[in-house]
C-alpha positions in Angstrom: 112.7 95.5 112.7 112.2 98.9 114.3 108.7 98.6 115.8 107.9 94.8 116.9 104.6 94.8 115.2 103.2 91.7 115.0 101.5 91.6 111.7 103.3 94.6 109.9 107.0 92.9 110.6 105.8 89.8 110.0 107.3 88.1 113.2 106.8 84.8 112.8 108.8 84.4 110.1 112.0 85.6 111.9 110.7 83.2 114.6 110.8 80.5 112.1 113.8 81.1 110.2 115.4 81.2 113.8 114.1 78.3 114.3 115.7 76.5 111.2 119.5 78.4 111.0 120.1 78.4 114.7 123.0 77.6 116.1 125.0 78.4 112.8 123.9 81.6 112.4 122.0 83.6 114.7 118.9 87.0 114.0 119.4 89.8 116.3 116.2 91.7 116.6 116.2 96.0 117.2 113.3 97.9 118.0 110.4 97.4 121.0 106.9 96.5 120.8 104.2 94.2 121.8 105.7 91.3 119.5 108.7 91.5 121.7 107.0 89.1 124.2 106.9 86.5 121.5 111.0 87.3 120.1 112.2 87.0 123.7 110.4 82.9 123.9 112.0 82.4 120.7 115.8 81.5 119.5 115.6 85.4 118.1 118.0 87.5 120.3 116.3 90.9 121.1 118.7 93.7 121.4 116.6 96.9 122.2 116.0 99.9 120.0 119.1 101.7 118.2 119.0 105.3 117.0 121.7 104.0 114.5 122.2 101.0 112.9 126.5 101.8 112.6 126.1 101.5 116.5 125.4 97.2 115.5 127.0 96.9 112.3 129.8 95.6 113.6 127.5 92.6 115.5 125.7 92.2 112.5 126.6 90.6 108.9 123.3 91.0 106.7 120.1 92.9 107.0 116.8 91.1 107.2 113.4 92.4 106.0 110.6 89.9 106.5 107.9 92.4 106.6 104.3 92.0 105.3 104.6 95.7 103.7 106.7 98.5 104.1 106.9 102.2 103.0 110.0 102.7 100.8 111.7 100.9 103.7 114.5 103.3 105.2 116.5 100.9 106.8 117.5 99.4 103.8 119.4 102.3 103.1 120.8 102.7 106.3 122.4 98.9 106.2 123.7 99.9 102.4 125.5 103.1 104.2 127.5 100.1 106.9 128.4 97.9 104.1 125.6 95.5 104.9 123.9 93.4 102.4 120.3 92.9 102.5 117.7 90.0 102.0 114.1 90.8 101.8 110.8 89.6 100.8 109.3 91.1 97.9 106.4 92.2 99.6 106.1 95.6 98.8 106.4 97.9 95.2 109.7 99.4 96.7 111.7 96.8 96.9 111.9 95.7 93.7 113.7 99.2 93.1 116.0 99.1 96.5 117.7 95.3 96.1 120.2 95.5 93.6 122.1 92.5 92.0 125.3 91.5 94.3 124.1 94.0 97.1 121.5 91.3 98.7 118.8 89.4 97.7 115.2 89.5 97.0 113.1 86.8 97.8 109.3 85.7 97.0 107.7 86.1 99.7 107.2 83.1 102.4 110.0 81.4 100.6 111.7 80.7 104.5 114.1 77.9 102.3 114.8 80.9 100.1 115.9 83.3 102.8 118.0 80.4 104.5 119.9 79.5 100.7 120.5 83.5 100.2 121.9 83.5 103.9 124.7 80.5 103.5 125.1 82.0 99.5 125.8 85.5 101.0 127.9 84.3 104.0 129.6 81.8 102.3 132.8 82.6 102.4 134.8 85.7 102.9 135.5 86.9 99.1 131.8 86.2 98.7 130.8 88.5 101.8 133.4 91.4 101.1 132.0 91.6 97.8 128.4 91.7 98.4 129.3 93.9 101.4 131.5 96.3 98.9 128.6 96.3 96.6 126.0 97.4 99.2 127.9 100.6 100.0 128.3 101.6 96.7 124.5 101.2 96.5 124.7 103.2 99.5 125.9 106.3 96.8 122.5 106.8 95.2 120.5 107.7 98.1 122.8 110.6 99.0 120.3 113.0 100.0 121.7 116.1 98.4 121.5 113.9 95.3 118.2 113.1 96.2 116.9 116.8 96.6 118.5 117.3 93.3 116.4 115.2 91.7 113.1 116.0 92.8 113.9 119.7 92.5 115.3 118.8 88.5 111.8 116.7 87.8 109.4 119.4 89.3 111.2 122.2 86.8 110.5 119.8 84.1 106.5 119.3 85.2 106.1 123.3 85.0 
């Protein structure tokens, strides 16, 4: 989550969907803020801020955006680079271009019963996670930032 903001990262829906998969499956919760008061009463395990997400990949098995809106939503990226699927509300114009097929799951958003079915679908089995997991890293490949740089530099030549 990065910053606990209440509105912004849409906390109460991590609170519910806590609510609803625990004890099979458990949300660990990064980042500080005044919505923390509200994680720590919940069945959502607060873990404190990170500087990396590789330093919890290993504790961690998917990558859950709830938020009300992002920016292009970093983080996404970052859990792509670890091998981490993602699931996500489509609540923002980005994230229709991050989520790709087999690499995580977009889902309308408020669908809680949604996020819980892409949760079991995703974790499933092992052959099911390894090759969503494989998938996200080699999503991981387009956001190279060389790459990136590239491309900006290649589509400004071609505006002048």
């Amino acid at each position: 989550m990065g910053r606990f903001d209440i509105i912004q990262k849409n906390i109460k829906e991590y609170i519910k969907l806590a609510d609803k998969i625990y004890p099979k499956y458990r949300i660990n919760a990064y980042g500080n803020g005044i919505g923390k008061v509200l994680l720590e009463l919940s069945k959502v395990k607060v873990e404190g801020v990170i500087k990396d997400i590789s330093q919890v990949a290993h504790k961690n098995s998917i990558l859950l955006l709830l938020s009300n809106y992002e920016g292009f939503g970093n983080v996404l990226v970052e859990a792509y680079s670890v091998g981490m699927p993602v699931i996500l509300y489509d609540s923002y114009p980005a994230a229709k271009s991050i989520v790709a097929p087999g690499a995580g799951k977009l889902i309308p958003y408020g669908d809680i019963q949604g996020v819980e079915k892409a949760i079991k679908e995703i974790l499933k089995d092992e052959d099911t996670f390894k090759s969503y997991s494989n998938k996200a890293f080699e999503e991981s490949e387009k956001y190279i930032k060389e790459d990136i740089v590239k491309k900006y530099i290649e589509l400004i030549w071609d505006k002048i």
